[in-house]
C-alpha positions in Angstrom: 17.4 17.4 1.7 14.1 18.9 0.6 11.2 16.9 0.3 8.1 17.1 -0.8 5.0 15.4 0.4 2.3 14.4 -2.6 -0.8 13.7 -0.7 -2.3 14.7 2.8 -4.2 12.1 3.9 -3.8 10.0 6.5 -0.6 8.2 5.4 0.8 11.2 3.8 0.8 13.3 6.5 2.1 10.8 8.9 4.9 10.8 7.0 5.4 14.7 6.5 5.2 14.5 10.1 7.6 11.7 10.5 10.2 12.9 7.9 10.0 16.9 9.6 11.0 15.4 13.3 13.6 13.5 11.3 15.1 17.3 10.6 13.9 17.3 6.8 12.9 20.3 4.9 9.5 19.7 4.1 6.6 20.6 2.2 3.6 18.8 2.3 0.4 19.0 -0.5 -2.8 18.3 -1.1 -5.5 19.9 -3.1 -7.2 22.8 -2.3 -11.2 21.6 -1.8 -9.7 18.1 -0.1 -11.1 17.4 2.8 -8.1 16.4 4.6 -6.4 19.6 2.9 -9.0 21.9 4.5 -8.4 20.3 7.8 -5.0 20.7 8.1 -4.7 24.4 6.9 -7.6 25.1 9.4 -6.5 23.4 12.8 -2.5 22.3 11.8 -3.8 18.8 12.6 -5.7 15.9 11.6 -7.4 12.7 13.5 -3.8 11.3 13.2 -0.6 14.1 14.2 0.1 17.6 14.7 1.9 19.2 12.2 5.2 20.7 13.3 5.1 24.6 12.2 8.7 24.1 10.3 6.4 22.1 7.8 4.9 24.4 4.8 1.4 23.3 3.9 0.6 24.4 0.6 -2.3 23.5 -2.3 0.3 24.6 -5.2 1.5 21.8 -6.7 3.9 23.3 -8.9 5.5 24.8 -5.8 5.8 21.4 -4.0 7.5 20.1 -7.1 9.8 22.0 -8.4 11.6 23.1 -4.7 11.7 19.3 -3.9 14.7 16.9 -4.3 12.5 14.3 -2.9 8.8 13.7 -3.9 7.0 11.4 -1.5 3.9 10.5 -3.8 0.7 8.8 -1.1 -2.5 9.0 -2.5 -5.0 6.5 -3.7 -3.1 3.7 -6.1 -5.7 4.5 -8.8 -5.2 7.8 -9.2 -1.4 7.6 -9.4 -1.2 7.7 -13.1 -3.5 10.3 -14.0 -1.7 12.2 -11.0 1.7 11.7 -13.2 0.3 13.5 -15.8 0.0 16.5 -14.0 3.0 16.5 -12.6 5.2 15.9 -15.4 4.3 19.1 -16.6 7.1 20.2 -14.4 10.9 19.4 -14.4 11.4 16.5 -12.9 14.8 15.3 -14.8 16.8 14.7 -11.6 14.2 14.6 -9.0 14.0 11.4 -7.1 10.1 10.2 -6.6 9.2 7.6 -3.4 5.9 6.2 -3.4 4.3 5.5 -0.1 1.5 3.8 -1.6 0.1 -0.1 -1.7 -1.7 -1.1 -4.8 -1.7 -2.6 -8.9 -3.3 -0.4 -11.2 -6.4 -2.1 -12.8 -7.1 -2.5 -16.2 -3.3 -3.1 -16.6 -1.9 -5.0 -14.0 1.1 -2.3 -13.4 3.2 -2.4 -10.3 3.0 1.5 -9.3 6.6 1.8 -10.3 6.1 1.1 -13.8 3.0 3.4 -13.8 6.0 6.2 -12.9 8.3 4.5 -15.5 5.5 4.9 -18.2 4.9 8.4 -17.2 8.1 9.2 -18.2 10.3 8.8 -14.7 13.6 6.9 -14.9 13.6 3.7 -12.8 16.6 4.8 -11.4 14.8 7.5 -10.0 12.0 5.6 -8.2 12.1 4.1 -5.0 9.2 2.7 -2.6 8.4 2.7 0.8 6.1 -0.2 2.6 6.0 -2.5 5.8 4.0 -3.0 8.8 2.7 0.2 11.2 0.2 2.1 11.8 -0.5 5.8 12.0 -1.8 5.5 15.5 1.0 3.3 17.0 3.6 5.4 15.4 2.6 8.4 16.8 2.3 7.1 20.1 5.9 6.1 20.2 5.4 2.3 19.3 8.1 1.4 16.6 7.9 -1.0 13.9 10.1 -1.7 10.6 9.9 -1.2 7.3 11.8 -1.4 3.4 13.0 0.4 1.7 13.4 -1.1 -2.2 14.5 0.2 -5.7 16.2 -0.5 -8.6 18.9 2.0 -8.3 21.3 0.2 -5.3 22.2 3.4 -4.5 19.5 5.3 -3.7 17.9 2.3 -1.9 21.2 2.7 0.9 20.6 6.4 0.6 17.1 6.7 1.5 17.2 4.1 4.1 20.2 5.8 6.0 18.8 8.9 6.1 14.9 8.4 6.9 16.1 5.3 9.3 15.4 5.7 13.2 14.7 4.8 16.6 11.1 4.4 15.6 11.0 2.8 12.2 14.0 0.4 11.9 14.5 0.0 7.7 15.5 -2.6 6.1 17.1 -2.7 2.3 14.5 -4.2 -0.4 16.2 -6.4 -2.9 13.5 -7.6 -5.1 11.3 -4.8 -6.3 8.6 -7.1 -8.2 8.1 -8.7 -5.0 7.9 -5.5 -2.3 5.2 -4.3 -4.9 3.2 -7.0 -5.2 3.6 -8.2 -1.7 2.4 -4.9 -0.3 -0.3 -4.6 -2.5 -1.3 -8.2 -2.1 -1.4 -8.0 1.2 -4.4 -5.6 1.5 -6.3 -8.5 -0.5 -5.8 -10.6 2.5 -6.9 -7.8 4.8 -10.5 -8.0 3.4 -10.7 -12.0 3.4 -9.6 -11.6 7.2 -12.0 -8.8 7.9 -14.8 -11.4 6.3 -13.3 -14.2 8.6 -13.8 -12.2 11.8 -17.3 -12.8 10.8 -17.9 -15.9 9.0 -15.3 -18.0 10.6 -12.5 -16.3 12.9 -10.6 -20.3 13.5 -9.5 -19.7 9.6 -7.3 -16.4 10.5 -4.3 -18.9 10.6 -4.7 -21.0 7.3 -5.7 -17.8 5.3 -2.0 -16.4 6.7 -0.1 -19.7 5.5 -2.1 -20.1 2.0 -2.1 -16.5 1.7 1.2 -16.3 1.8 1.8 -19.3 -0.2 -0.4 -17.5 -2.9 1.1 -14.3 -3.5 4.7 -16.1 -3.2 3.3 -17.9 -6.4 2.5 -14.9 -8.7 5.7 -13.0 -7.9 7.8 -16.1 -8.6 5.6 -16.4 -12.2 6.5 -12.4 -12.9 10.3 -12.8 -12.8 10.8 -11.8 -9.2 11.7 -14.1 -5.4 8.8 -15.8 -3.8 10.7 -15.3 -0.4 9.8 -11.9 -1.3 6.2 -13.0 -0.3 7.4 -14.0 3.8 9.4 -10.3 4.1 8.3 -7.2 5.7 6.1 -5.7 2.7 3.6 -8.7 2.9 3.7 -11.8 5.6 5.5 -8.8 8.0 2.2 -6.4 7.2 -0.1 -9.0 8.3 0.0 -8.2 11.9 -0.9 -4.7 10.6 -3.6 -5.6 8.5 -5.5 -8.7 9.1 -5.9 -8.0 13.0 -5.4 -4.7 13.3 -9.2 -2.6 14.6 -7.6 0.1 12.5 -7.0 -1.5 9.1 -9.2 -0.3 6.4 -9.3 -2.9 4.6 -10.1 -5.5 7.7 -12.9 -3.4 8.4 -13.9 -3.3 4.8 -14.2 -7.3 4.7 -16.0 -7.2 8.0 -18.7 -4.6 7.2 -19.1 -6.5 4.0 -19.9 -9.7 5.4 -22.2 -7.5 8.4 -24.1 -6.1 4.9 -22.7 -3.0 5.7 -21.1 -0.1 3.8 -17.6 1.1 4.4 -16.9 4.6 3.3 -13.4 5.1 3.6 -10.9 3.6 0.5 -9.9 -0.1 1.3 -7.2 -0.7 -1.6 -7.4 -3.9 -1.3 -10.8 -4.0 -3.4 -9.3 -2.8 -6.0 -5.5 -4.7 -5.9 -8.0 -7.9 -5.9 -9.5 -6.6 -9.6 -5.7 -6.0 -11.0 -4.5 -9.4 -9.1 -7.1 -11.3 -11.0 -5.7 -10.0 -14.1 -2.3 -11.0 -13.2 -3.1 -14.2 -12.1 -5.1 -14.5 -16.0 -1.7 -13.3 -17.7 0.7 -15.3 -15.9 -1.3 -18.3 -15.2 -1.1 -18.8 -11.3 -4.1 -20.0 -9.4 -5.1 -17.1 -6.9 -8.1 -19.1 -4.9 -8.2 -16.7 -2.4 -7.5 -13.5 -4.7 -10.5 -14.9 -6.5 -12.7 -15.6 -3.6 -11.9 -11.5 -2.2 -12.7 -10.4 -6.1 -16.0 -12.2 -6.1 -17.1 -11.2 -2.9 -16.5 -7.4 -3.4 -18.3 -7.3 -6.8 -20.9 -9.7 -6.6 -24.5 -8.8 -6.0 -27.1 -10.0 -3.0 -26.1 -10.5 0.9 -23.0 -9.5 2.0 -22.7 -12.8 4.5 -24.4 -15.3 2.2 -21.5 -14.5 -0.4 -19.0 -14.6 1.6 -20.0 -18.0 3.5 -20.3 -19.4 -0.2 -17.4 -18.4 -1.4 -15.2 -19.6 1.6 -17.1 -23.0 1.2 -16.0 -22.9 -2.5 -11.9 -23.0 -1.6 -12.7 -25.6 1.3 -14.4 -27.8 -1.8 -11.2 -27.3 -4.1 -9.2 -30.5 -5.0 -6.7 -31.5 -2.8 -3.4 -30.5 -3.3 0.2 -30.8 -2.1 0.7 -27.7 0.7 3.6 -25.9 -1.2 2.5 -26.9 -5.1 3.7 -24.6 -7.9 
């Protein structure tokens, strides 16, 4: 199988890496002037792995493309559509695309798979790839598991057989509207922890149960399982993401309440934007969701925001635990 790695940061080129010891033929990409492009063709490594020498590093995207069976897309969720453009350009009929990527697209509210659909890529086609793990654990030998989800049955059970082993045990997705919105969600909840290391670490616990309890409610309202919501792509990720010292988005939601600035890309600022639009359209309360949106785009002191806001959800009526 040839495959084809769309992005070299540090996610795609964990999995380049991952996929090449798994004995894949593979190509990995980025663009020329990247930073983590540059890096890689300079010293065949990055913060994160060592590239093997059987993988081809290469800034021709048309290259990367067309020779791949396989396209592994991870880049920034924001980017992805604009991205498609580009590489539609090229035949792509029969080529089978797997995004590695966590996010909504804002402004529309689209799942990344319907951002491929809309570019023109058949759903059957499209497959994506989330979970719990990070870079640095992986690499050191520590496993972890993940899913594997798609419309297309088939190419679910293929992918998972053949990318499946001792270090990342796979599991079969069988609700794509929830692995999408799970694993995007989930990142939202990485920033209201990071804030909570801060403000008030004792909530950690409840923001895990009602932020669970949350996200299970909008992918119920958009046609697809709330259990979805306690699987691998979101409650399972939690681990991963609200404790984790190497989650960017934690780290985003604790600089923010510090007053400080986070350079890197935290997703989850984002996914909160396009989750308060989805939350508008299909009429679910997202306290939380909302809290995270606020906080990232409001004005003034970082900490003073974020104390207000979580005094906000502790002033909400009182509810049943597991209302609709």
């Amino acid at each position: 199988m040839k495959i084809s790695v769309l992005g070299c940061g540090r996610w795609g080129s964990f999995i380049a890496w991952y996929l090449s010891r798994r004995g894949f033929d593979v190509y990995s990409w980025g663009p020329e002037n990247d930073f983590s492009y540059q890096i890689l063709k300079t010293t065949g490594r990055n913060e994160y792995v060592v590239l093997d020498e059987k993988i081809t590093l290469t800034c021709d995207l048309e290259e990367a493309v067309t020779r791949a069976e396989v396209i592994v897309i991870s880049i920034s969720s924001q980017g992805l559509r604009g991205f498609m453009q580009r590489i539609m350009q090229y035949d792509v009929q029969n080529k089978v695309f797997v995004l590695c990527m966590k996010g909504i697209e804002t402004g529309t509210g689209c799942r990344l798979s319907e951002v491929l659909v809309a570019s023109g890529v058949s759903p059957q086609n499209i497959a994506v790839w989330v979970g719990p793990g990070h870079i640095q654990s992986f690499v050191s030998g520590v496993p972890n598991c993940m899913v594997i989800d798609s419309e297309n049955d088939a190419l679910k059970r293929e992918l998972v057989d053949s990318f499946k082993s001792d270090l990342i045990r796979f599991y079969y997705g069988d609700d794509l509207i929830g692995t999408e919105i799970g694993a995007a969600a989930k990142n939202v909840m990485g920033i209201a922890a990071g804030i909570l290391d801060v403000v008030c670490v004792p909530l950690k616990g409840p923001l895990m149960s009602r932020g669970a309890r949350e996200v299970a409610r909008l992918i119920k309202a958009m046609g697809g399982k709330e259990l979805s919501a306690y699987g691998l792509a979101h409650l399972g990720d939690y681990e991963t993401t609200l404790f984790s010292p190497y989650s960017h988005n934690r780290m985003y939601g604790e600089m923010l309440a510090k007053g400080q600035r986070f350079e890197k890309l935290a997703e989850g600022v984002a996914t909160s934007e396009a989750m308060r639009l989805l939350g508008q359209k299909y009429k679910v309360e997202l306290p939380i969701t909302e809290a995270v949106y606020r906080v990232c785009y409001g004005e003034g002191d970082g900490e003073a925001r974020c104390r207000e806001e979580i005094g906000k959800l502790f002033a909400r009526s009182t509810k049943a635990e597991m209302y609709e």
